[in-house]
C-alpha positions as CSV (number, residue, x, y, z in Angstrom):
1,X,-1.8,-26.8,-19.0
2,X,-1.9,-24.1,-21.5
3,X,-5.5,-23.7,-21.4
4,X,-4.7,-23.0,-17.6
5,X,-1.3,-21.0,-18.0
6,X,-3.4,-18.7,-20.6
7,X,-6.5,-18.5,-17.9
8,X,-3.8,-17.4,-15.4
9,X,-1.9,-14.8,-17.4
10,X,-4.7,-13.2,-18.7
11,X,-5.7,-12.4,-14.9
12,X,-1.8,-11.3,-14.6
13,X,-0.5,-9.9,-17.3
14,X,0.6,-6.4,-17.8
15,X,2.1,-3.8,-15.8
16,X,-1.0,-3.4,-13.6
17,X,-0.7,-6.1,-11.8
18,X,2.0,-4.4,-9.9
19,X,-0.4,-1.1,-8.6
20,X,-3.2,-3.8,-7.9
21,X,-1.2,-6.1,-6.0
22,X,0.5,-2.7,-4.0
23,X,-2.7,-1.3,-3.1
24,X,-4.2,-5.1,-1.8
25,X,-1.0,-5.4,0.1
26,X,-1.3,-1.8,1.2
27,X,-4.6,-2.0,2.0
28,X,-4.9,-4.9,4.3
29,X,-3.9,-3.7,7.3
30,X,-7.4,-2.0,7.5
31,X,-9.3,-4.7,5.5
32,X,-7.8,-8.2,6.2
33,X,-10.5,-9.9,3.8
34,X,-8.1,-8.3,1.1
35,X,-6.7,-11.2,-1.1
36,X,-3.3,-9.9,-1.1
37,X,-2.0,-13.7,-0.7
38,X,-3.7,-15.2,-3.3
39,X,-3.2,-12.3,-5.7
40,X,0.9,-12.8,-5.0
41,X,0.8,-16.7,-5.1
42,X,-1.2,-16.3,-8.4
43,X,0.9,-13.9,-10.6
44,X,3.9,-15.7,-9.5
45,X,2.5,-18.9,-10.5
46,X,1.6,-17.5,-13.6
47,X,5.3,-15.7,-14.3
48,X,7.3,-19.2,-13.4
49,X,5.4,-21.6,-15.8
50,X,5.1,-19.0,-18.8
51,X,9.0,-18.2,-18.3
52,X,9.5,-22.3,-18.3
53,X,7.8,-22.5,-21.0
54,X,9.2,-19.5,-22.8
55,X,5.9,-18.0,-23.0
56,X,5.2,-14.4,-24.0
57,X,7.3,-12.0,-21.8
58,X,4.2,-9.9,-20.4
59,X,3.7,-11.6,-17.1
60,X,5.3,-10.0,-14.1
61,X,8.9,-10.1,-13.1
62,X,9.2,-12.6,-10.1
63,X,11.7,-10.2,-8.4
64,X,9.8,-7.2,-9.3
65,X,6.7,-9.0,-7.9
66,X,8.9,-9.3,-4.8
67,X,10.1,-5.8,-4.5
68,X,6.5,-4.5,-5.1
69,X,5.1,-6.7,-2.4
70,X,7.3,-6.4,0.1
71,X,7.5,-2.3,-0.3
72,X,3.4,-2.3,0.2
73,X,3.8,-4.6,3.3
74,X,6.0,-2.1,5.3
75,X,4.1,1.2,3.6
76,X,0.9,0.0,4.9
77,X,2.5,-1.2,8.1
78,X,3.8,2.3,8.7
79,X,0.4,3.7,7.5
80,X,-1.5,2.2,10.0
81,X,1.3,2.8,12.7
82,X,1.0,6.7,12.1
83,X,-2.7,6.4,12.2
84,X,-2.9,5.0,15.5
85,X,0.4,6.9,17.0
86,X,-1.9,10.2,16.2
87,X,-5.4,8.5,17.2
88,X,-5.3,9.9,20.5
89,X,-7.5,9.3,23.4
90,X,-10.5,7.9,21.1
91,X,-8.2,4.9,19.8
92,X,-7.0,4.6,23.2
93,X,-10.6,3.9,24.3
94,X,-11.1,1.7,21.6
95,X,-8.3,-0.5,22.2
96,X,-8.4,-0.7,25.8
97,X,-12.3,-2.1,25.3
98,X,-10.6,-5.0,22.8
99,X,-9.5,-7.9,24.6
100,X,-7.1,-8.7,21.2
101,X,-5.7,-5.3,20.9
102,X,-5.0,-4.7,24.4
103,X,-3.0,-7.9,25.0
104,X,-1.5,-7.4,21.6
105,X,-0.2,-4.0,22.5
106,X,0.9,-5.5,25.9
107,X,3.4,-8.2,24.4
108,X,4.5,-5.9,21.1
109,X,6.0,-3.5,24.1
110,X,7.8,-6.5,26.1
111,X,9.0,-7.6,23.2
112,X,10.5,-4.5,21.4
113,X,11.5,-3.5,25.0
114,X,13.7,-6.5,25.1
115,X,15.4,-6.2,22.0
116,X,13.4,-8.6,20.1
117,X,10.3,-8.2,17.2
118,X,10.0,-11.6,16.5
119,X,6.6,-11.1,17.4
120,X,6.2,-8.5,14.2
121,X,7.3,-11.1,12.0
122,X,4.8,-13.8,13.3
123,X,2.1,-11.3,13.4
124,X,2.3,-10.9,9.3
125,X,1.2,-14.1,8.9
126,X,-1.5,-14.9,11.0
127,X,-4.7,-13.6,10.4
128,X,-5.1,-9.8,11.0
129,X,-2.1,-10.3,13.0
130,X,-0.1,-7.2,10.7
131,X,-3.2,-5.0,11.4
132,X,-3.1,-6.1,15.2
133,X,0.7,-5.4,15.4
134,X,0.7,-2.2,13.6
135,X,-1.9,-0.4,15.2
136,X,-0.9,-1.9,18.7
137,X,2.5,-0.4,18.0
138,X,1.2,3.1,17.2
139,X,-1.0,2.9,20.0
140,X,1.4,2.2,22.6
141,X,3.6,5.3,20.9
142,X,6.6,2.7,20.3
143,X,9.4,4.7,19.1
144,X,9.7,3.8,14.8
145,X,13.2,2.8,15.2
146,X,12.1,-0.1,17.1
147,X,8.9,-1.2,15.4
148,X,10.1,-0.3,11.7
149,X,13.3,-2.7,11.0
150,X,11.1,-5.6,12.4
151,X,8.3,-4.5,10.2
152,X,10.8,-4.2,7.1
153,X,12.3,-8.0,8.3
154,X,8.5,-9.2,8.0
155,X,7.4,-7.4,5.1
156,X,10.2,-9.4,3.3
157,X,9.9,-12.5,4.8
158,X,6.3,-12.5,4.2
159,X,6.9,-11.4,0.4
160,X,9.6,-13.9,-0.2
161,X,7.4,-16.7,1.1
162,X,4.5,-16.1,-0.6
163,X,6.7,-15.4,-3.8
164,X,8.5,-18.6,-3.0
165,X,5.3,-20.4,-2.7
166,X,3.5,-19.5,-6.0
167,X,7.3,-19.7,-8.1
168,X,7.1,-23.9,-6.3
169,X,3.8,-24.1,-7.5
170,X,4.7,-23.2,-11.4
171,X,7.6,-25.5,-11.2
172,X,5.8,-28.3,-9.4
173,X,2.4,-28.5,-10.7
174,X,2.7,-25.9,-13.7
175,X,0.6,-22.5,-14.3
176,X,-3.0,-24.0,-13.0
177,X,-5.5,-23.0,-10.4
178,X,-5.1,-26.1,-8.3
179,X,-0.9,-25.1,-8.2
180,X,-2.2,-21.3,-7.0
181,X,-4.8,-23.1,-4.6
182,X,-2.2,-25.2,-2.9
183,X,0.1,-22.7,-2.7
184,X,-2.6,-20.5,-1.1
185,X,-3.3,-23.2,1.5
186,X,0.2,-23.3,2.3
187,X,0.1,-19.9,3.3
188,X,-2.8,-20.0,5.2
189,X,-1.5,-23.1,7.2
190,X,2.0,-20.9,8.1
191,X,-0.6,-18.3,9.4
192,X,-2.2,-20.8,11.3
193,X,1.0,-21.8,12.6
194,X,2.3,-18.0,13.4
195,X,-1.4,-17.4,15.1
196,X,-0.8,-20.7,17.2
197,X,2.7,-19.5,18.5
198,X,1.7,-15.9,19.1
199,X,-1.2,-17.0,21.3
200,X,0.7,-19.5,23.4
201,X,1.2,-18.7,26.4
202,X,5.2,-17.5,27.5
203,X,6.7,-19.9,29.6
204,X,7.2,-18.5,33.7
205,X,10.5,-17.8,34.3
206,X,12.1,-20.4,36.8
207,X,11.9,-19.4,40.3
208,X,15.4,-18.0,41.9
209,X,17.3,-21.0,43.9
């Protein structure tokens, strides 16, 4: 275990592991292949064991780690919502020639028209969903006041989970890469899960008696 714990925090440790996890996070809205996940799970994983085992103190802070994460997750959502809100007729094109993006775009507005953004929140965890979303939202010239609180509610949702995940991990299974590898396929099997309610069809409202 402290063969493994050292492997880990050598990846981890140090205050750059903050800017590199921001700009993954940031950045995956336009390249989902990022491994923004893993990179979270992992320094967590790493913080939790070394602070149970009173390790050295130079592995990230699991609530700074939070903060950081959650901040990029809403930046880059915002990022990529300008981007298309100012794209114009030529992102128009290119969305309405996307099967995905177009029926995206169609239930982000029904449901930020209603009152809800549940869909947001789902979005950030299944696959390119967040890019998806964002850019749909921009696209479709949503207002910011309606797209940006559900965006926030996701970013943290999304940054406490994965937090959550990797802090289980240390505790569970210590500071190794099978602990940051299960934690990882927990994440992928909630975006799974969010993908699978996202494309199921909304049930038809029950005809008038």
């Amino acid at each position: 275990m402290l063969d493994s714990l050292g492997s880990l925090r050598s990846l981890t440790a140090g205050p750059w592991i903050y800017p590199v996890v921001a700009t993954s996070i940031l950045l995956d809205v336009f390249l989902p292949v990022l491994p923004s996940g893993f990179l979270v799970i992992t320094a967590a994983t790493a913080a939790t064991a070394a602070t149970a085992t009173a390790a050295s103190p130079d592995v990230p802070s699991l609530l700074a780690l939070l903060l950081c994460a959650a901040t990029a997750s809403v930046l880059g959502d915002f990022l990529a919502y300008r981007l298309a809100r100012r794209g114009g007729a030529r992102l128009d094109r290119a969305i309405a020639r996307s099967r995905r993006l177009s029926l995206a775009q169609e239930r982000l507005g029904t449901a930020l028209a209603r009152g809800g953004g549940l869909l947001v929140v789902l979005a950030r965890f299944a696959p390119a969903g967040r890019s998806v979303v964002s850019l749909g939202a921009g696209a479709a010239r949503r207002r910011s006041k309606e797209f940006l609180p559900w965006s926030a509610l996701a970013g943290v949702t999304w940054a406490s989970y994965s937090v959550g995940l990797g802090w289980l991990g240390g505790q569970w299974l210590g500071a190794t890469w099978f602990s940051a590898g299960v934690s990882t396929l927990a994440l992928f099997l909630a975006g799974g899960l969010a993908a699978y309610l996202i494309r199921r069809p909304a049930a038809a409202p029950a005809p008038a008696s």
